[in-house]
C-alpha positions as CSV (number, residue, x, y, z in Angstrom):
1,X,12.5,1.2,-27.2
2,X,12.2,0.2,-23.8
3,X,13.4,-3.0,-22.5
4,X,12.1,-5.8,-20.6
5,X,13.8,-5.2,-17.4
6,X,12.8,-1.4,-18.0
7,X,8.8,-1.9,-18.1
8,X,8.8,-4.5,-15.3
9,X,10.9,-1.4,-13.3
10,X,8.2,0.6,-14.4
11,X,5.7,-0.8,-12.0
12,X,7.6,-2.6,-9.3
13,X,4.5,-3.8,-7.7
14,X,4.3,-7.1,-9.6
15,X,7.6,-8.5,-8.4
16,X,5.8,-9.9,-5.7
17,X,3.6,-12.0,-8.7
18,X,6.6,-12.7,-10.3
19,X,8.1,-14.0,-7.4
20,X,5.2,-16.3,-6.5
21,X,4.7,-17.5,-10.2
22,X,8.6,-18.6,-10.3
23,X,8.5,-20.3,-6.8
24,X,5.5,-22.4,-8.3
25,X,7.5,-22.9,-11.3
26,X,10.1,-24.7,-9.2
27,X,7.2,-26.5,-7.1
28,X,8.1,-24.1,-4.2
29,X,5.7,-22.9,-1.6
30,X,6.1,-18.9,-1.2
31,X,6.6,-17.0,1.2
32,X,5.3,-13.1,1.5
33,X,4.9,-10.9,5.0
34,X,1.9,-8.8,5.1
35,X,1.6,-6.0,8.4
36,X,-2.0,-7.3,8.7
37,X,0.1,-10.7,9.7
38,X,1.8,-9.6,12.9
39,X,5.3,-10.2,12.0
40,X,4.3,-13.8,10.6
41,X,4.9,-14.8,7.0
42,X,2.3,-16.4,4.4
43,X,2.9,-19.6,2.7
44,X,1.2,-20.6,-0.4
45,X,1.3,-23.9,-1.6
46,X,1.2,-24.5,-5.7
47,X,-1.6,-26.4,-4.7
48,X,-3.7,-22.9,-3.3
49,X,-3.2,-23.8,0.2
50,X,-2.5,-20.8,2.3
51,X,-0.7,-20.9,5.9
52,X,0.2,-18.4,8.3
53,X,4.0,-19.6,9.5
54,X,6.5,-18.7,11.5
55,X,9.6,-18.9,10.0
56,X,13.4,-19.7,10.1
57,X,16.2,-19.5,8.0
58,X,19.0,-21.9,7.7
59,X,22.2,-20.1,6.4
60,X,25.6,-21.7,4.7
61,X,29.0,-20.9,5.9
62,X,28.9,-18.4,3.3
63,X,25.9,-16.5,4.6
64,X,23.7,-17.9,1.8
65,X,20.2,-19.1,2.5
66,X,20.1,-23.1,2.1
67,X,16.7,-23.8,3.8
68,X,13.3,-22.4,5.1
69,X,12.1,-24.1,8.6
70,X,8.4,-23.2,9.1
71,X,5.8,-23.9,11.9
72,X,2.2,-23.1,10.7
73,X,0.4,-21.0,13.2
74,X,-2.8,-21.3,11.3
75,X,-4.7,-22.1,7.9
76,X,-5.8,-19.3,6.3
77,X,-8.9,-19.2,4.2
């Protein structure tokens, strides 16, 4: 019998889903970079609200993300 961690392995093209559906969870925007995006980064809102943004990440003197600075470039549709 195969486990959990096995069938989502399996097909490793839902992480991105299971990403996204955790951020929400938390009441986090996402974040996912696309090439059609030209180096730029999506941000979804829980809301449905989608943003192209620039992004930058603010590190801990331990090298561990602590914060996401973003400047939307433009709403998308």
């Amino acid at each position: 019998m195969k486990s959990v961690v096995d069938r989502l392995l399996k097909n490793i093209s839902n992480m991105h889903e299971l990403g996204r559906q955790r951020a929400f969870e938390l009441g986090n925007p996402f974040y996912a970079q696309f090439k059609e995006d030209d180096g730029y980064w999506r941000k979804e809102l829980p809301t449905g609200e989608k943003y192209l943004v620039s992004i930058e990440i603010i590190f801990d003197a331990q090298g561990r993300a602590v914060e996401i600075k973003d400047t939307i470039m433009r709403k998308l549709n």
